[in-house]
N, C-alpha and C positions, 0 to 999 in steps of 0.2 A: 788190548790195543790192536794185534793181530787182525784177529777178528772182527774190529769193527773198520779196520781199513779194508779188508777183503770186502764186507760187508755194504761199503758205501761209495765207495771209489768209483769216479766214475771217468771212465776216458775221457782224455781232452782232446783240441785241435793244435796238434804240434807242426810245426812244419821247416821244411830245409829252407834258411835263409844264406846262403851264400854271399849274400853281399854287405851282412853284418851291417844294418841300418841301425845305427847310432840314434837313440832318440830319447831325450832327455825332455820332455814333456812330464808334464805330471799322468800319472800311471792311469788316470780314470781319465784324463783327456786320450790319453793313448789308446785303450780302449773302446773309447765311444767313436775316435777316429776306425780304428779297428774294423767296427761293426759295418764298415762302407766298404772295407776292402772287397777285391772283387779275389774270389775263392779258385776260379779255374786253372787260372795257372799253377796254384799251390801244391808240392811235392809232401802229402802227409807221409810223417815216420809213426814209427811206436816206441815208445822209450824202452820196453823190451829190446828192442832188436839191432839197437844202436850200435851197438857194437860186432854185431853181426857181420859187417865188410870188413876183413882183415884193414884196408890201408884206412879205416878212422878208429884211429887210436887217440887221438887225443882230441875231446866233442866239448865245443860250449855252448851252451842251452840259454838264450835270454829269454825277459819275460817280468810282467809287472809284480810288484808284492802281491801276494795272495793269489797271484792265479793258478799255483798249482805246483811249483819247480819244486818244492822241498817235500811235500806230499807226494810226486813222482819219484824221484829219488828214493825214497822208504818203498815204495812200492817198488820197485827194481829191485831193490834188495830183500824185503820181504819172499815175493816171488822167486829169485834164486834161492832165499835157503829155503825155502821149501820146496825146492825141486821141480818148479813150475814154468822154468827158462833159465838158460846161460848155464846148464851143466857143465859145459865145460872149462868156467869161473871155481877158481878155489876160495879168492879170499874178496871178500866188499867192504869197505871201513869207506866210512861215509864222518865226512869232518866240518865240522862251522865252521866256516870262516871269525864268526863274533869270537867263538872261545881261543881259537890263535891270538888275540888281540889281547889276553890278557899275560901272552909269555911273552911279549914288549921284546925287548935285548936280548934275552936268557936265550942261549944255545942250547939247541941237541943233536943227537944222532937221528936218523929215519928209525932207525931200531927205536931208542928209547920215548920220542916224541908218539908212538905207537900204542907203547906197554902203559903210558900215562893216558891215551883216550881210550884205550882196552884194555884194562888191567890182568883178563882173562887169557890173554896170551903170553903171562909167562910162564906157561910152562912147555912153550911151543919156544924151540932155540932158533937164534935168530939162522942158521944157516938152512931150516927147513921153511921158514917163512921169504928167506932171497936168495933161497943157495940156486936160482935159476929154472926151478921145477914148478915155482908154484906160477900161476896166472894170477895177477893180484887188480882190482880194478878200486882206486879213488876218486872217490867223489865229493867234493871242494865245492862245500854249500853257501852259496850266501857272499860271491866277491864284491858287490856292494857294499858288503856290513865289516870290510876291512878296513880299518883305522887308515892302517899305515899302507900309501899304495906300493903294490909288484912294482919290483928295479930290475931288468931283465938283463942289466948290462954289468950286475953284482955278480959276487963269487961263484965261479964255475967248482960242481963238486962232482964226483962219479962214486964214493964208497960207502956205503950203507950206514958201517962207521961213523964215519967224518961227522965232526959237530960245526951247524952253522943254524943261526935264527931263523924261526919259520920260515919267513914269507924267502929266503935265500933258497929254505927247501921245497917248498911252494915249487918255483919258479924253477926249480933245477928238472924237478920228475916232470912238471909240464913243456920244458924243452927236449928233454929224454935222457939230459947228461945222468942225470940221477935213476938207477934201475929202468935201464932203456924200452925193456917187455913191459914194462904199467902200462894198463890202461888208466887213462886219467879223464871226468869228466868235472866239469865248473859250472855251476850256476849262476848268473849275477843279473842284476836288471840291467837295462840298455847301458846308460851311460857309465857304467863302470866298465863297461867290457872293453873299452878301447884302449884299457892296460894291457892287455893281450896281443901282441903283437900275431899279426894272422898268418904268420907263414909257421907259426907253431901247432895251429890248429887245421884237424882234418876234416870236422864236420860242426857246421851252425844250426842250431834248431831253435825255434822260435815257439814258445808256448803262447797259446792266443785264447787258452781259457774255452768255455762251451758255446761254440759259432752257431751250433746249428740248435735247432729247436728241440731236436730228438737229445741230445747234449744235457738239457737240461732240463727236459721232461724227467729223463733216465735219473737225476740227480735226487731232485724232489720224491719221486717213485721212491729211491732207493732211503731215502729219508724217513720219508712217511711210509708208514706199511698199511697202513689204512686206503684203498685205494679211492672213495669216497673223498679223503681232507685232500689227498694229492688233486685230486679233479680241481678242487675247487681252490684251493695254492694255484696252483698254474694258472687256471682262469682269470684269476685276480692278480695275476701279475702281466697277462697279454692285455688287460685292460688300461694300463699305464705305460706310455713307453719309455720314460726314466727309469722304472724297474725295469721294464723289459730290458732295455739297453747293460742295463749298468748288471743282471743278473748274467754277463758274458764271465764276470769274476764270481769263479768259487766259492771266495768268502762272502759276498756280498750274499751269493744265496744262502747262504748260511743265517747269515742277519733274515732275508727274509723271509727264509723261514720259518727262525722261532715265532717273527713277528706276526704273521698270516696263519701259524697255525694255533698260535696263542688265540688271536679274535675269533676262528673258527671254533677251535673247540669251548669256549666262553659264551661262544653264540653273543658275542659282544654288539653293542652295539654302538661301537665308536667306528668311524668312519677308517675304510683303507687306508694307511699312508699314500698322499701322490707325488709328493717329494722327498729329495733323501732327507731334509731337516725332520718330516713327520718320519720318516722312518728309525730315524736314530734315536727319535727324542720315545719312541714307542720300545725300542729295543735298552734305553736305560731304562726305563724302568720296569719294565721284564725281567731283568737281570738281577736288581733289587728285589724286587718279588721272589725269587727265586730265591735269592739268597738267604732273603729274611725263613723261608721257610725251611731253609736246609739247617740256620741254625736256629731253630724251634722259636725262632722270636715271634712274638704278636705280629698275625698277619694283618698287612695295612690295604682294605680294599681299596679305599682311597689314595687317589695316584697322589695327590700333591703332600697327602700328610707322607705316604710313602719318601717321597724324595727329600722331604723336609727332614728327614732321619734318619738321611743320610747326607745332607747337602755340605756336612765339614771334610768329609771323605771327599766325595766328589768334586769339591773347590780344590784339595788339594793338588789334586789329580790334575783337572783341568788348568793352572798355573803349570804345574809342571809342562802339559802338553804346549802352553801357551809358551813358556819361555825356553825351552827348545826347540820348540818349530819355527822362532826366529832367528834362533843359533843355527839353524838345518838338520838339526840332529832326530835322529830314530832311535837310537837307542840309547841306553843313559845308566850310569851306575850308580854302589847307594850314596856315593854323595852328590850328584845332581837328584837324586829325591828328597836328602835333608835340606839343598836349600830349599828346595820344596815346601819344608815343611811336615814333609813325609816320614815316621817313623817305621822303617820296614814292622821290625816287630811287634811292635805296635797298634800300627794300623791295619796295615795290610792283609797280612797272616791273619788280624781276627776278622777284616769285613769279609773277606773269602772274596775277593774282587779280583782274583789272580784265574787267567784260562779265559775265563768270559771278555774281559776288557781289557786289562793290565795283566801282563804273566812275568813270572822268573823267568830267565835261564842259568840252569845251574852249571858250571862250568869248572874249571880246573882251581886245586889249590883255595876251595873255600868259596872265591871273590863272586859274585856274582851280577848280569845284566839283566837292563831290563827293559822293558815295550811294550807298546799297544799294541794290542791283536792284531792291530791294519792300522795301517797309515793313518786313514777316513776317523779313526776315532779319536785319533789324536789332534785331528784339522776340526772334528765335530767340539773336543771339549777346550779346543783352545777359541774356538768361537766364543763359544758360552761364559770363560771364565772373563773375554773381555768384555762382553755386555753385561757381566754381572757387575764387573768395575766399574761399568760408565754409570749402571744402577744406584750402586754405593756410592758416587763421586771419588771412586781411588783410582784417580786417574793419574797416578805416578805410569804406571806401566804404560800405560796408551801412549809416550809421547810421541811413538813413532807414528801415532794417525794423526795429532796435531795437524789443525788447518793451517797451510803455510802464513795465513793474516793473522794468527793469534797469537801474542804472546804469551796468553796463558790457556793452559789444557783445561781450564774449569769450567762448566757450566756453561758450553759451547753444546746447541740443539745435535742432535743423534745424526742428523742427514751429514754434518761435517764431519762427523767418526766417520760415518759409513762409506762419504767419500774419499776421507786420507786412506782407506783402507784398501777402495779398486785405485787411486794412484800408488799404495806400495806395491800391490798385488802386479799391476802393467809393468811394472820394473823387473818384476821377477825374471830372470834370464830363464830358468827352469819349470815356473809355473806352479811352485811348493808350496803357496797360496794359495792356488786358484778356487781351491775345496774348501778351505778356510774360507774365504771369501762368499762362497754359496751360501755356507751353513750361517754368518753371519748376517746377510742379507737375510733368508730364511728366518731367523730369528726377530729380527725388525719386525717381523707382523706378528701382530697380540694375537692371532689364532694361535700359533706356533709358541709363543711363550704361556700360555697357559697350557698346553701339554707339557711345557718345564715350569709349572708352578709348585713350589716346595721349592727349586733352586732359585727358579728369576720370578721377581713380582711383574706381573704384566700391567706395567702402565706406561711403559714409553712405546712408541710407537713410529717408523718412518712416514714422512710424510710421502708425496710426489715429487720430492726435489730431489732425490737420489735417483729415482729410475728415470727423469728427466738428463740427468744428468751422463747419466751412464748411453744413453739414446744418442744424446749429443756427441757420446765420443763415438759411438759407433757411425755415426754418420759423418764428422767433419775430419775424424782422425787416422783415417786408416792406416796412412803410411807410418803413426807411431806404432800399431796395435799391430801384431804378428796375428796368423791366422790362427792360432793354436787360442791365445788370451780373444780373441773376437768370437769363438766359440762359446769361451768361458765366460763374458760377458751377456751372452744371448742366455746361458743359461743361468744367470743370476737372474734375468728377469722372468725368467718362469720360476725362478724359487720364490717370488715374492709375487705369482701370479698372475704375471703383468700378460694379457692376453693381447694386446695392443702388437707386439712385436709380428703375429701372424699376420695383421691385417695392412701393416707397413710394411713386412717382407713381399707380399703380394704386389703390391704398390710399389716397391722398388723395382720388380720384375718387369711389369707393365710398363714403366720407364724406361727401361734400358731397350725392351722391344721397340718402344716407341720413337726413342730417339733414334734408332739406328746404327747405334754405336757400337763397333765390337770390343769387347773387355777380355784382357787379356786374364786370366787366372793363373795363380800357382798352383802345383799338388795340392798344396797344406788351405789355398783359397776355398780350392774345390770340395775339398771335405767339408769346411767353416757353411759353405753354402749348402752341401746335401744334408750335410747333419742340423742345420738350422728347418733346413726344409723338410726334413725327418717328425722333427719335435714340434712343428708347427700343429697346430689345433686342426686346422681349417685345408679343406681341401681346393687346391688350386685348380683354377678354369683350365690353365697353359701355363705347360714350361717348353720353351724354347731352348736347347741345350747351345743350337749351333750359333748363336749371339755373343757365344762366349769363345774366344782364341783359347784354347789350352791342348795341351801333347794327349795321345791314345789314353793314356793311364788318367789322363786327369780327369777324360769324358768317363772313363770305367769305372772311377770313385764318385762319379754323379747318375752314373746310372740309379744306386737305389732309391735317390728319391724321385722314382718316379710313381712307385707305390703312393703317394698324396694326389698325384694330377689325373685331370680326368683326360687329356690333350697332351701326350710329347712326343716334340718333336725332335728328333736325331738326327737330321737328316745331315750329311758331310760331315760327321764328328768323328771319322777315322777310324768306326769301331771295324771291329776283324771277327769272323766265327768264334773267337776266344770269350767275346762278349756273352753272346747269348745264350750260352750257359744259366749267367746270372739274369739276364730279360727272363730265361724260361722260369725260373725261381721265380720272380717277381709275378709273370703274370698268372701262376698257381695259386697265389698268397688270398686267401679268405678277405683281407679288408683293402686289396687294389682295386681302386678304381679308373684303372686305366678304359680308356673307349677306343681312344682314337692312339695310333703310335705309327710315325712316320720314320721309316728306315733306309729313306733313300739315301741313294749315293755311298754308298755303305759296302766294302768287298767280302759282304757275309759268306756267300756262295752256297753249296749244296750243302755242305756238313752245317752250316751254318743254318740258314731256314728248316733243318731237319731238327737239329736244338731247338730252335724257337716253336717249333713246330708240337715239340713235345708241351709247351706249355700253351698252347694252341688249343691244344686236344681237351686238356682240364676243363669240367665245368664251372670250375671256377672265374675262370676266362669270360671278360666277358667285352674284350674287344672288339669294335662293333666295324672300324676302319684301317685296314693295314693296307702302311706303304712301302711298297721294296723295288721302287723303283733305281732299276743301275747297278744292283748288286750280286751281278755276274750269279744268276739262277736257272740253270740248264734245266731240261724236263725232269732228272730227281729230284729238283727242287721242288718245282710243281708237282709230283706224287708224294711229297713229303706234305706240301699242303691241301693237297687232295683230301690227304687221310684224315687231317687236324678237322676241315670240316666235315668229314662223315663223323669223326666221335663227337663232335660240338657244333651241331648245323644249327642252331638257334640264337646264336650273335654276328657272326662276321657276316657285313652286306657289301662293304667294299673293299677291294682288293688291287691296287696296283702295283702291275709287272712290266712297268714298259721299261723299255731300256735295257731287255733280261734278252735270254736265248731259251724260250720256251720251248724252240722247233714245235714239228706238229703233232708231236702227242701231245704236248703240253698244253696245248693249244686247244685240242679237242678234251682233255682231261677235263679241264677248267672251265670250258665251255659247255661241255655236256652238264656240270652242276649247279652252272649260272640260269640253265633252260629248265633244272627241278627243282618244281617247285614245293619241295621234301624241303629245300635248301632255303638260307633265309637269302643267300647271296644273290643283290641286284643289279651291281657295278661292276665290271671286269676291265681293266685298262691292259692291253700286251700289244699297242702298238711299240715301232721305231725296235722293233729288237733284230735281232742277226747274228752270226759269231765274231763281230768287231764289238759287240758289248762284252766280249769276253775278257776284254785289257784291263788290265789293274787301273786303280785311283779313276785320272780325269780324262785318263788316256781313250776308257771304253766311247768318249763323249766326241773324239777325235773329226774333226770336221777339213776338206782340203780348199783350201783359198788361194786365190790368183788376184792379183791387182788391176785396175780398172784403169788402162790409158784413158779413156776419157774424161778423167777428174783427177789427172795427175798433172801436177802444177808444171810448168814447163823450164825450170831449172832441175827436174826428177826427170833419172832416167831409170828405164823400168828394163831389165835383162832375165835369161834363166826361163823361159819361158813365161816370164810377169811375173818371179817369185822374188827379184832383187829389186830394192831401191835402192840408189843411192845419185849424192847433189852432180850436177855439170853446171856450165856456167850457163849455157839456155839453149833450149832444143828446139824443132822448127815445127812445134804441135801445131793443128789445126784449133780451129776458135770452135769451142764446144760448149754447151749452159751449163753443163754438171762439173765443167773445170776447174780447180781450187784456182783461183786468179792471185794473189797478194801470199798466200802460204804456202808453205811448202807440205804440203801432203795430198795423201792420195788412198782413197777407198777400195775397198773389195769391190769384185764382180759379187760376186754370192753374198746375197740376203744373209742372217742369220736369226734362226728358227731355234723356238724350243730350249735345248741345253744345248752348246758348243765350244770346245776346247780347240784351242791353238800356239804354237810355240813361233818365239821371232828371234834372233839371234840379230844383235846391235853393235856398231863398232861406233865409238862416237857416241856424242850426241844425237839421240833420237827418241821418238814420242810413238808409244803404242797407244791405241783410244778404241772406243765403242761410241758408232755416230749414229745417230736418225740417218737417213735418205734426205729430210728435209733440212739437214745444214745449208749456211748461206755457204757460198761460193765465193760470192765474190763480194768486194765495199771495206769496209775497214777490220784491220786484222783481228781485232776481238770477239768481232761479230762470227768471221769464219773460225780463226783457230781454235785446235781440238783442246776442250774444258773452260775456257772462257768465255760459254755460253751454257744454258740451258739443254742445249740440243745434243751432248757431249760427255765423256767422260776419259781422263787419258792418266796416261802415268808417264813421266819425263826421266827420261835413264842418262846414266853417264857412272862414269866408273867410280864417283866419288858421294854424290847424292840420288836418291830416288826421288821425285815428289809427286802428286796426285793431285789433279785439279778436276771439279765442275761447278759448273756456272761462276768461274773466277774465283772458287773459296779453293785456295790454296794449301796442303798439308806438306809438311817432310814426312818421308817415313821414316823411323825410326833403324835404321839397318848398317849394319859395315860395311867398309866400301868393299866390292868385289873386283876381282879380274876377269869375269864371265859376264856378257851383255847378255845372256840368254834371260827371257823371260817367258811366263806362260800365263794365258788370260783364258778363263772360263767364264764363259756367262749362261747363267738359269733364264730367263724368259718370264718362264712363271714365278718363278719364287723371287723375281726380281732383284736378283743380285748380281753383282761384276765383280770378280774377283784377280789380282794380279800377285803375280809369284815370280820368283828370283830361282832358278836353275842350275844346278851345281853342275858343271861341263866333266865333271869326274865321275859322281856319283848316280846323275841324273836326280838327284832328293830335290825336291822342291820348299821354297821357302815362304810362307804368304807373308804379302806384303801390306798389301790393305783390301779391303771391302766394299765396294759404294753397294747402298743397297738404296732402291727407286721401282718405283710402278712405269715401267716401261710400255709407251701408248701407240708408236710410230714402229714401222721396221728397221732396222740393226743394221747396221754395217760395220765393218774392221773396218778403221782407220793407221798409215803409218805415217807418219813425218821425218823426214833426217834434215841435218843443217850443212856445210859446211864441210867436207873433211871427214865426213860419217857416212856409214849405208846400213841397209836393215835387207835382211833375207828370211823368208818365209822357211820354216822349219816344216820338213817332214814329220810329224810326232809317229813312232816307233811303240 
């Protein structure tokens, strides 16, 4: 056992989570979320060395089933006793949380609770084991799998002695009352850990399974020794990206690769699994095969007769999985297996089904638990055991998929199973379905049930009314459907092969551009959308990220799908040099098709273009238009992409820099490789740059405006040099054409050109806007005032509502009332947008408020309005 953990083990991706992100998802939604994180800011540890900082003494490690926490743990402790790290560790006793679960009430000492999981330490007296000398480190495997939860606020104990019930002593050594000098480490999946009260703990580690490619090459390698089968394992799993994705988890690789190397060395010629239902239903019977050969039974070439002999075992099994996965339950003892039907001795012990699917554990005082290898197989056989009941008509158990119009659960068509199934599954608070729910769908198509033939006869079949159906909720329901289950929806319908959803996700996108509308996203939306756009088939023309309202982090979890498009555009989506890290990964990747990638407006800066710039270089790269326009890029910037096109002069032809600080190296850098024509490069944009593009956000866009007496209505008085408005009761203007007559406002001197930023500070009621030059002036007030024309667009402030009007379509925005009249208005030109923001007079953070987006045909002007008892003053932007 030693040796083949040495042997196989492969590093994972752990990282410091400090902020203990609670997340009670199901483990494979969690993961597949995962696969979007953005890696750079990530703090990796080694589980070696965890202990290594004196002040974390007491660490807890989250992390899904099977991704590796108790296989780390063994390896920690492996490595110490054989002197491979932490010599200066005496003692490692490493403890299940399952096997506490069976001393219930029964009290002990830490001494004798010890002598019972090590029996080999008694002849080691208890004062050399805590007379203070030794260095003793626990590790507290599996807080999940405890029955009874940690009470932190239960009996305080301090003597070695003292008898109190585990989880008292649990809780005492993780506080410190209990043998202060422990190291103490805890494993548990997310949502149990927030029994843990966190000011008891020193350090959060997050195990995230094999991130990176190399992760999981190294896995398979170490698997296969054959270097030949590994080439072609890996190949045929970067061909699918449900495998690829889902081989983030340990185990999963493990499934796929008995499964891939079974057809390999077979030279089979049954088709790859491309979903998990072919993968599972190809790894049961693999498993039976195997079995039947270990106990010398007549081998069955034939899959179906295969499983046909064993299908009384496997029905037993899959009931059990079936009616504790409605209970919630993972693990089970032997009388949750005789209601089963399950005779351990019996059955078990002889089909040899224990280790591969269904295992022991053997634990204190005789009694024994039990579980499936992985969650997945127990969501797989509780699938199977209810379509075998729908088969049979033993539709006692179904009642909970009953169609709410049926009184009776009889001989109602399969599409109303399949749908009471996604209505229990959307209810799940936790999502402990959602897998159940895949493999079940999966199963609805007769492809898939004649690889379970021997267990299920393949003659029922879904029709189109369930994946109609499931369509309809993703489209009309959002606000029921959490982003985590709209994931888990999308991918029910590529379990049943539904190709339709790429070509409607496409089509939704194209909408939301189309209409103009900005859509606010959550983190958890964000992922729902790159992960859908991950798994999509079809490679998209455009994605537009900036269509979408969401915080830094949310753009960061949509950066990777942009590996599908051939067109993204980034442009004001907040990212930082932290990003392009991940841009540089993506555009290295063998199957990007990125062309075109727009990264304007963007505070990348030099470190930043120098990152991108490294995946710039790649020939893999085969970006043909890059835009960095705005993003504070000084001449290292330009030497940094200097260099990108001398190792890769054969794609990029456009390149804009305006809005940057090139100075005049940069200038000539870039210019001398735009004039060789070695180079493929034909476009060079570095106008409008200076060291005022050097300011953060919108500020670099900073434009200085003065008010125009001659189109200031004549109850406006204008002060401050023309930077103040505010009302009088009527001034003794001259008669001018460009004079607002009937309203009260009054336009800039300065044009506005291009991109330009400005801030107004409002006391009162008052109206910021963006006018043509050709507003009416004068005739009836709708015609002139700002947004109740065509010619206009404005935003209406006041300390209690905000609202946005043009051409009289009226919005609220959505905001709290503030104490700060400050607002800041940027408008693009080109990319024809107008954007308005709320100003924090504290912090200076800006708040968007809304969007108009228009093809702008006339020249711009600032407009401002006050009423009444209000003034507005032009803002210096800083």
């Amino acid at each position: 056992m030693h040796s083949l953990l040495n042997e196989i083990y492969t590093e994972l991706y752990v990282v410091k989570d400090w902020a203990r992100r609670v997340n009670k998802d199901h483990e494979v939604i969690q993961i597949e979320a995962g696969f979007l994180r953005n890696a750079t800011t990530d703090i990796q540890v080694k589980f070696s060395e965890i202990f290594n900082d004196s002040k974390s003494k007491k660490v807890l490690t989250l992390g899904m089933a099977g991704i590796g926490k108790t296989v780390s743990a063994q390896k920690f402790a492996l490595d110490w006793a054989e002197g491979k790290s932490n010599a200066n560790i005496d003692f490692v006793f490493i403890i299940l949380f399952r096997e506490l679960n069976i001393l219930k009430d029964e009290e002990y000492s830490l001494h004798k609770l010890l002598l019972y999981l090590y029996p080999e330490l008694r002849n080691l007296k208890e004062t050399g084991l805590f007379g203070g000398k030794c260095k003793c480190v626990f590790i507290f495997d599996g807080l999940d799998e405890m029955r009874k939860p940690l009470d932190f606020n239960k009996k305080k104990m301090s003597a070695v002695t003292e008898k109190a019930r585990v989880d008292v002593l649990v809780t005492n050594l993780v506080t410190g009352a209990l043998l202060p000098s422990a190291l103490v480490w805890i494993t548990s999946r997310h949502a149990a850990a927030e029994q843990i009260p966190s000011k008891y703990i020193h350090l959060v580690t997050e195990v995230q399974g094999f991130i990176t490619d190399q992760q999981k090459e190294d896995y398979f390698r170490r698997r296969i020794h054959d270097e030949g089968q590994a080439r072609r394992v890996i190949s045929q799993i970067k061909q699918s990206k449900t495998l690829y994705i889902m081989c983030y988890i340990p185990v999963f690789c493990w499934i796929t690769y008995v499964v891939l190397l079974q057809i390999i060395k077979q030279r089979s010629v049954a088709k790859v699994p491309k979903s998990l239902t072919q993968m599972y239903a190809h790894f049961l019977a693999i498993q039976m095969d195997t079995m039947d050969k270990r106990s010398n039974k007549t081998h069955q070439k034939d899959t179906t007769k295969l499983l046909e002999s064993h299908q009384n075992m496997i029905m037993k099994l899959a009931k059990l999985a079936f009616e504790q996965l409605m209970k919630g339950n993972v693990m089970f003892y032997e009388e949750d297996l005789r209601e089963s039907g399950i005779n351990v001795s019996d059955d078990l012990l002889y089909s040899g089904m224990f280790t591969q699917i269904f295992r022991e554990e053997c634990v204190l005082y005789q009694r024994k638990i039990y579980c499936f290898v992985h969650l997945t197989f127990q969501e797989f056989l509780a699938a199977v055991y209810v379509f075998h009941c729908y088969l049979s008509k033993n539709t006692e158990n179904l009642q909970i998929f009953k169609p709410l119009n049926r009184d009776h659960a009889e001989n109602y068509p399969l599409d109303d199973l399949l749908e009471g199934a996604v209505n229990i599954t959307l209810d799940s608070q936790n999502g402990h379905l959602d897998l159940f729910l895949r493999f079940l769908l999966g199963i609805s198509l007769q492809s898939n049930q004649r690889l379970l033939q021997g267990l299920l006869t393949p003659t029922q079949s879904s029709s189109n009314k369930t994946i109609v159906y499931i369509k309809k909720l993703l489209k009309g329901n959002e606000c029921r459907i959490s982003s985590e289950r709209y994931i888990n929806l999308f991918l029910c319908l590529s379990e049943v092969n539904d190709q339709s959803v790429s070509r409607e996700l496409q089509e939704y996108l194209k909408s939301e551009k189309k209409g103009k509308k900005e859509r606010k996203l959550s983190l958890g939306q964000c992922s729902a959308l790159a992960y859908m756009l991950l798994m999509s088939e079809e490679v998209l023309d455009e994605l537009d990220l900036k269509i979408y309202s969401t915080s830094e982090e949310g753009y960061k979890r949509l950066i990777p799908a942009l590996t599908v498009c051939r067109k993204a555009l980034l442009a004001g989506c907040n990212l930082t040099k932290g990003s392009c890290d991940t841009l540089c990964t993506l555009l290295q990747s063998v199957n990007c098709p990125l062309k075109e990638l727009d990264l304007s407006n963007n505070d990348l800066q030099d470190l930043g273009v120098e990152l991108l710039s490294a995946g710039l270089k790649s020939s893999r790269c085969k970006v043909e238009i890059l835009r960095l326009s705005g993003c504070m890029v000084t001449s290292e910037g330009c030497l940094s992409l200097a260099s990108a096109l001398k190792s890769n002069p054969s794609h990029l032809r456009e390149l804009d820099l305006t809005y940057n600080h090139p100075g005049q190296s940069g200038v000539k850098l870039l210019s001398d490789l735009l004039r060789n024509p070695q180079y493929r490069l034909e476009k060079l944009r570095m106008e409008h740059g200076g060291s005022i593009r050097m300011k953060p956000g919108l500020k670099k866009y900073a434009c200085d405006l003065t008010l125009d007496p001659n189109t200031a209505n004549r109850h406006l008085s204008l002060s401050e040099g023309n930077k103040r408005v505010e009302f009088e009761v009527q001034l003794p203007y001259p008669d001018h054409p460009d004079r607002f007559d009937v309203c009260h406002q009054v336009l800039s001197v300065e044009g506005l050109t291009v991109r330009c930023y400005w801030e107004a500070e409002c006391s009162g009621g008052a109206t910021v806007a963006v006018s043509y030059g050709g507003i009416r002036r004068k005739g009836l007030r709708d015609d002139c005032r700002f947004g109740t024309n065509n010619q206009s667009w404005s935003l209406d402030c006041s300390l209690h509502i905000y609202t946005v009007c043009h051409d009289s379509q009226v919005s609220v925005v959505p905001t709290p009332p503030s104490i700060s009249g400050r607002v800041g208005v940027y408008l693009d030109c080109e990319a024809g947008t107008l954007s308005f923001y709320r100003i924090s007079p504290n912090t200076d953070k800006r708040t968007h408020l809304h969007t108009f987006y228009s093809t702008f045909t006339e020249p711009l002007y600032a407009g401002f309005g006050v009423c009444s008892d209000s003034s507005l003053c032009i803002r210096k932007v800083e």
